[in-house]
ZABAPA-63710 format. One record per residue (C-alpha): residue in three letters; residue number from 1; x, y, z negated. Coordinates in steps of 0.001 Angstrom, whole numbers, padded with zeros to 6 digits. Example, Ala and Ser with C-alpha at 12.3 -4.5 7.8 and 13.67 -1.06 7.14 Angstrom:
<atoms>
<atom "Ala", 1, <012300, -004500, -007800>>
<atom "Ser", 2, <013670, -001060, -007140>>
</atoms>
This chain:
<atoms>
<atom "Unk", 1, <-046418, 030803, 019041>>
<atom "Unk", 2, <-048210, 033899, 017037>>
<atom "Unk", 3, <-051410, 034796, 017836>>
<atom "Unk", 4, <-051501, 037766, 020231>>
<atom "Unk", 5, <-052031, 040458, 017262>>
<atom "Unk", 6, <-055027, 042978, 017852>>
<atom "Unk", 7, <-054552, 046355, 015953>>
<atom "Unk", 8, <-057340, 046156, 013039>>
<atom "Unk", 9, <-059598, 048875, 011756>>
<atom "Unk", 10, <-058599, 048382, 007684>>
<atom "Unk", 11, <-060935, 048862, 005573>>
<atom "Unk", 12, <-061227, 051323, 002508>>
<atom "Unk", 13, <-059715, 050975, -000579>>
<atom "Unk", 14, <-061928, 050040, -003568>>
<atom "Unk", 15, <-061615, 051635, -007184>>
<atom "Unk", 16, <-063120, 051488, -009978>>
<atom "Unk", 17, <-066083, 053689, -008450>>
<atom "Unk", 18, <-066740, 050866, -006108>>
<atom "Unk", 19, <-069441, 048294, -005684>>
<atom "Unk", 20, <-068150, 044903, -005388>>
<atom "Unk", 21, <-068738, 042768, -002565>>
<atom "Unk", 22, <-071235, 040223, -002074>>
<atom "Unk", 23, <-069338, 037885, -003950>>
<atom "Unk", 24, <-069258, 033742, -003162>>
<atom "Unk", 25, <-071422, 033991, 000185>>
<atom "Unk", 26, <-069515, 032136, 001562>>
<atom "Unk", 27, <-067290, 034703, 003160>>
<atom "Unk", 28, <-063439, 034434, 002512>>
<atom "Unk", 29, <-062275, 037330, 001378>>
<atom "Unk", 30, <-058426, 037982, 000554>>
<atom "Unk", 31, <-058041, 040551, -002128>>
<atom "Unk", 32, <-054988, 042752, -001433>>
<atom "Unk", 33, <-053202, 046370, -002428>>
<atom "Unk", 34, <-051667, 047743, 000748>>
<atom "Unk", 35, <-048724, 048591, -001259>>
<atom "Unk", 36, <-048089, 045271, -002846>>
<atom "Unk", 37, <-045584, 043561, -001400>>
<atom "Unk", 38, <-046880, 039540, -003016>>
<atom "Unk", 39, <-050378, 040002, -001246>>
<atom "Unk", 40, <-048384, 041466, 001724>>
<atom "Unk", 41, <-046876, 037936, 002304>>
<atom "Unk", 42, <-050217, 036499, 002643>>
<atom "Unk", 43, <-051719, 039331, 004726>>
<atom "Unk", 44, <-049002, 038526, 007204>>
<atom "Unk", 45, <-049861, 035053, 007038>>
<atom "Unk", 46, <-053606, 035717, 008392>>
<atom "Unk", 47, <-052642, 038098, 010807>>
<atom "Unk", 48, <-049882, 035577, 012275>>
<atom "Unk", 49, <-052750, 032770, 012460>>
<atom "Unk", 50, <-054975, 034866, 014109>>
<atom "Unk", 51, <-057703, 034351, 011272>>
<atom "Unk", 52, <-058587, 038446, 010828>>
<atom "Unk", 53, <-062312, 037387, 011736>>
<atom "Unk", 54, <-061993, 033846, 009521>>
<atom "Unk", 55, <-060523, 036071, 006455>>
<atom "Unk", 56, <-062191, 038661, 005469>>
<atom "Unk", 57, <-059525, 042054, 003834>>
<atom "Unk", 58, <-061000, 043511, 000519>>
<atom "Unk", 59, <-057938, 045956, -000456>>
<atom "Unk", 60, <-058371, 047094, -004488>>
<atom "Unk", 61, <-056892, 050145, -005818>>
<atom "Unk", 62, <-054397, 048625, -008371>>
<atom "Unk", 63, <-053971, 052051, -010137>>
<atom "Unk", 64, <-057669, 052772, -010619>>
<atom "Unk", 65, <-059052, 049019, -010500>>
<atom "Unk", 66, <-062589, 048489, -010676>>
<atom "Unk", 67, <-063912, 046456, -013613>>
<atom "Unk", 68, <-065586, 043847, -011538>>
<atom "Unk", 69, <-062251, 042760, -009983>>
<atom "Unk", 70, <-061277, 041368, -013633>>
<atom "Unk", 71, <-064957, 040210, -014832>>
<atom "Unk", 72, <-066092, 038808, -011538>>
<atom "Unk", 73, <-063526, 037838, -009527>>
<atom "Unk", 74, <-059498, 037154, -010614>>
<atom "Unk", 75, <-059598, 037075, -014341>>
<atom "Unk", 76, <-055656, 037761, -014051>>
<atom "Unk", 77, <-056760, 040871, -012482>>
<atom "Unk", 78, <-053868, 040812, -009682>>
<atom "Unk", 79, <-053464, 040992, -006356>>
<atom "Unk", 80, <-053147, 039063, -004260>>
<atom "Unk", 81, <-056274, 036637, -004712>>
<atom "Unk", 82, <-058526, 034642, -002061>>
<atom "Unk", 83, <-061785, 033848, -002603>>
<atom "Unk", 84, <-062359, 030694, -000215>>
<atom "Unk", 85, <-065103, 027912, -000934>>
<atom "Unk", 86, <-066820, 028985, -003364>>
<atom "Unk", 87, <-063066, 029829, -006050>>
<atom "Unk", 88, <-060437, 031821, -006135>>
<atom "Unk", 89, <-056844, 031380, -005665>>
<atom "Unk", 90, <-053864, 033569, -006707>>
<atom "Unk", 91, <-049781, 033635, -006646>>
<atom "Unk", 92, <-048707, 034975, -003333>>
<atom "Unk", 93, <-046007, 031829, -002457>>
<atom "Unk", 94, <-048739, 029068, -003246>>
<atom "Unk", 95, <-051294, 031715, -000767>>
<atom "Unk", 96, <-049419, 031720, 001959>>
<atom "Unk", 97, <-049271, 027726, 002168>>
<atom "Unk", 98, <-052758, 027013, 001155>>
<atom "Unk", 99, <-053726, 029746, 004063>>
<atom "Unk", 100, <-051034, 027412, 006562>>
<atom "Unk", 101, <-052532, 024153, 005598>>
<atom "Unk", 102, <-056036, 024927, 005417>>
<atom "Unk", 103, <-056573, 026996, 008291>>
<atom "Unk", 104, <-056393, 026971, 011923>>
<atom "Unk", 105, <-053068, 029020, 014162>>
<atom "Unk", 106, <-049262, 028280, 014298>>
<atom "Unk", 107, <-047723, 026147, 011882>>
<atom "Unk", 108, <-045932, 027976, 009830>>
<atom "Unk", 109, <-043158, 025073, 008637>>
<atom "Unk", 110, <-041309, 023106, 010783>>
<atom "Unk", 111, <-041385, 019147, 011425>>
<atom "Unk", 112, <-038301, 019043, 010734>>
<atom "Unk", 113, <-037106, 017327, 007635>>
<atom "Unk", 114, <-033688, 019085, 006937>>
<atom "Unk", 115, <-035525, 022773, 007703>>
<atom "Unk", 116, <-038040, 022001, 005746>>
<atom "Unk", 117, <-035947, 020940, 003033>>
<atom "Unk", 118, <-034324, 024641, 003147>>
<atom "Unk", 119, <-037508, 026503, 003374>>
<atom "Unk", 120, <-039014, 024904, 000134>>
<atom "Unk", 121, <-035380, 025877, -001847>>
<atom "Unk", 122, <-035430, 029188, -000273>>
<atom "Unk", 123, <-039100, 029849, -001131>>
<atom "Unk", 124, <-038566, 028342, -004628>>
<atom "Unk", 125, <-035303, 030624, -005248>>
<atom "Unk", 126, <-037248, 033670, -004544>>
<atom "Unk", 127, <-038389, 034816, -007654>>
<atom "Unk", 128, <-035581, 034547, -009241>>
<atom "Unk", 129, <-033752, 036358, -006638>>
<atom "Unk", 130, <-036064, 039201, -006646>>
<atom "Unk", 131, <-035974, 039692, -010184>>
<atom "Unk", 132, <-032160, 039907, -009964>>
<atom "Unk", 133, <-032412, 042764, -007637>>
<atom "Unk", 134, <-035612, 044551, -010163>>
<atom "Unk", 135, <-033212, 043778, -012895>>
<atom "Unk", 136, <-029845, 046019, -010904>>
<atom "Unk", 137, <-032238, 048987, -010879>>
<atom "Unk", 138, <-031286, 049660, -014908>>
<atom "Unk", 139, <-027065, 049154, -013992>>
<atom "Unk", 140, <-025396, 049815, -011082>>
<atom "Unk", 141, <-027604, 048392, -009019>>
<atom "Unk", 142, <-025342, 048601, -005381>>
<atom "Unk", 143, <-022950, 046360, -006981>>
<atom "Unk", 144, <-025532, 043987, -009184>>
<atom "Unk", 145, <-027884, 043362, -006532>>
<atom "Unk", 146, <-024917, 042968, -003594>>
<atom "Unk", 147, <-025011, 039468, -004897>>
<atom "Unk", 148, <-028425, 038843, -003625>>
<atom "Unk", 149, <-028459, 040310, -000614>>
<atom "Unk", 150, <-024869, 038385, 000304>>
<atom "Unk", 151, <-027083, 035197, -000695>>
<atom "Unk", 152, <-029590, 035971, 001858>>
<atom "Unk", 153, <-027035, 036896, 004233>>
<atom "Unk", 154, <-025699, 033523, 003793>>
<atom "Unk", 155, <-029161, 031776, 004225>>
<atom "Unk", 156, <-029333, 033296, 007743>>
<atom "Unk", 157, <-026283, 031680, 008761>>
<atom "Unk", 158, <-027603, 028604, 007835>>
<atom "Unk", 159, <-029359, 027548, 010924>>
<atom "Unk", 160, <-027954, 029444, 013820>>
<atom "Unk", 161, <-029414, 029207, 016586>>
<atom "Unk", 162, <-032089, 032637, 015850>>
<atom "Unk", 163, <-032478, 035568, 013875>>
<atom "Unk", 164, <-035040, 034061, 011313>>
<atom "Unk", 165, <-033704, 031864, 008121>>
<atom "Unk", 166, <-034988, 028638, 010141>>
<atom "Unk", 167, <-033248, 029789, 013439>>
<atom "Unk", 168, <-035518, 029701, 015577>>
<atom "Unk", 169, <-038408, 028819, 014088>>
<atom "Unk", 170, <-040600, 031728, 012538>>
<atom "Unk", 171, <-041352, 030338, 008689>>
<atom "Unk", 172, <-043586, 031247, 005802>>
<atom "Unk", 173, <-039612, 031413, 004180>>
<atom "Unk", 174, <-039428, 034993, 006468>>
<atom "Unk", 175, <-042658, 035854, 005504>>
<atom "Unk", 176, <-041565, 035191, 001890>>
<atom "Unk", 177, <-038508, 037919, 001826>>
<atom "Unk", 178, <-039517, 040521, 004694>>
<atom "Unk", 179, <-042101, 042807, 002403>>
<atom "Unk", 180, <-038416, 042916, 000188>>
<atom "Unk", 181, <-035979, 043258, 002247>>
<atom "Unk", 182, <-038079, 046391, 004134>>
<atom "Unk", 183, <-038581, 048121, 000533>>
<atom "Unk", 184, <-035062, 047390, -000797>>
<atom "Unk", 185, <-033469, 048800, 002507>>
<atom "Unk", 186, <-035501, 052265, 002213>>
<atom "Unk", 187, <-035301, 052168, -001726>>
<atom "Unk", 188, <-031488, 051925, -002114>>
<atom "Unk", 189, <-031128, 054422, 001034>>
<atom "Unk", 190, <-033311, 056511, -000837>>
<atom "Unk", 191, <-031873, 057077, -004564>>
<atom "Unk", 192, <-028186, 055364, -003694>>
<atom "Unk", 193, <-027565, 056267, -000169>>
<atom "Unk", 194, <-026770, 052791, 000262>>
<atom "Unk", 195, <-027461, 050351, 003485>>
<atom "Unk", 196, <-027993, 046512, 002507>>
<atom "Unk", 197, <-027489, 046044, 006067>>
<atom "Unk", 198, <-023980, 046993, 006014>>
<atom "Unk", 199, <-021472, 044636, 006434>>
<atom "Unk", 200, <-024963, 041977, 006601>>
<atom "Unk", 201, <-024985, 041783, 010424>>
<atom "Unk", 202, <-028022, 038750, 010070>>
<atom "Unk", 203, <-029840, 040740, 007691>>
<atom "Unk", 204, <-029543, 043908, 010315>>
<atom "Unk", 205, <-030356, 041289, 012972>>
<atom "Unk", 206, <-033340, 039595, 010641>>
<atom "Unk", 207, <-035002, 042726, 009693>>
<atom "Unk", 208, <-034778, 044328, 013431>>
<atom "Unk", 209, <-036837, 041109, 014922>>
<atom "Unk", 210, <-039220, 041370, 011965>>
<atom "Unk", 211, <-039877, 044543, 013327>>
<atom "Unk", 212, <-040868, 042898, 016759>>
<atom "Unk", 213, <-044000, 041100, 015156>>
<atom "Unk", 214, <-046992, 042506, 015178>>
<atom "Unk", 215, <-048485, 040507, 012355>>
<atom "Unk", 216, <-045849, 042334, 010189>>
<atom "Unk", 217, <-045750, 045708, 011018>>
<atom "Unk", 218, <-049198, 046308, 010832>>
<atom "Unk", 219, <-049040, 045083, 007022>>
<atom "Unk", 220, <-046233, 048141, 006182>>
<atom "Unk", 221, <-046674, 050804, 004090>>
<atom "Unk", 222, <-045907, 054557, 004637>>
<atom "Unk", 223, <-042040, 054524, 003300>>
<atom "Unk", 224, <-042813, 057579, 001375>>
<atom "Unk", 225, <-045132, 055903, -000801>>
<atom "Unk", 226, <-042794, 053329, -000947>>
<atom "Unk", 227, <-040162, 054974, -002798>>
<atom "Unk", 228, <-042758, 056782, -005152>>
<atom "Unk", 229, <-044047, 053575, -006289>>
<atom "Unk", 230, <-040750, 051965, -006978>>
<atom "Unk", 231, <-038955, 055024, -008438>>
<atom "Unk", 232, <-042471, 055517, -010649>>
<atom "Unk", 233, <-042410, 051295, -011361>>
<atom "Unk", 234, <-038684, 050873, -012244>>
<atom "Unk", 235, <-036882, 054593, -012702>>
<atom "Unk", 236, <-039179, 056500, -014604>>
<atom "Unk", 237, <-037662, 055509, -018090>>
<atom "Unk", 238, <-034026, 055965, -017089>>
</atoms>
């Protein structure tokens, strides 16, 4: 079971006007953009665990970065990043399992060999599905990305016994494809007029329990600046 979430204060955004923080003190620190939906899997992940006092949110202003982010800290110079024993660790999907296995709350994969099994091929497939659905944005991207969204719909019937894509059982593979999901539904509503929900009645079902946890909706972004980031990151040239 979660950890009861407690609303948190966030803390300001740093740019490239910004000091850095007292860097390898042996504080964790996990480097984030509030708009980014990668470092917004592993946000959720600390929340969930109830580790907001054992991980410590430093959120960097990707369009104005400060230069110490690059020289001092994440030489790739993306979010998300944690800084935890003395180094630093990037790529959201290996995050959000270092941050299960090495710290303390809920499990966040199942004992159980043949949901296990599905989680690591659904996590795994994720890339790839997500830059299908990037990819739609230069075609028609109702019909291109349908395919995708009919995959996930598919996932969800997998194990049916609960809304999640383990049934039941609240996973990191959830974690993995909520941020998405959330953007692509007010994106394509947006510039296409188009619901993925329709005719996706687990999706509809997924994304309205999402909405229930506490660890994930206080990770969301205003959907305005949603939409302005995506139609600035993938229309702009069309």
């Amino acid at each position: 079971m979660a950890v009861p979430c407690v609303q948190e204060v966030l803390p300001p955004i740093l740019d490239s006007s910004s000091e850095p923080p007292p860097l390898f003190d042996g504080t964790t620190r996990l480097y984030v953009s509030y708009r980014c939906p990668f470092a917004q899997r592993v946000w959720i992940v600390r929340n969930y665990k109830g580790l907001q006092d054992k991980i410590k949110l430093v959120p960097i202003d990707l369009q104005n970065r400060p230069a110490w982010y690059k020289e001092k800290v994440y030489h790739v110079n993306k979010v998300p990043a944690l800084e935890h024993e003395n180094k630093i660790i990037g790529e959201s999907l290996d995050l959000i399992k270092y941050v299960d296995s090495h710290f303390e709350g809920p499990a966040l994969l199942p004992d159980d060999p043949a949901k296990k099994e599905f989680a690591e091929e659904l996590i795994s497939y994720s890339d790839t599905l997500l830059k299908g659905v990037y990819t739609s944005f230069k075609g028609d991207a109702v019909k291109e990305a349908g395919a995708a969204f009919d995959y996930l719909e598919t996932a969800l019937h997998k194990f049916d016994d609960g809304p999640f894509f383990l049934g039941q059982n609240f996973s990191l593979v959830d974690i993995v494809y909520a941020p998405f999901l959330e953007r692509h539904q007010i994106f394509f509503q947006d510039v296409w007029s188009y619901d993925i929900r329709s005719s996706r009645p687990k999706i509809a079902a997924f994304m309205e329990e999402m909405n229930k946890i506490g660890a994930y909706t206080q990770t969301k972004c205003d959907p305005k600046l949603l939409v302005e980031t995506y139609k600035r990151m993938f229309l702009a040239q069309k």
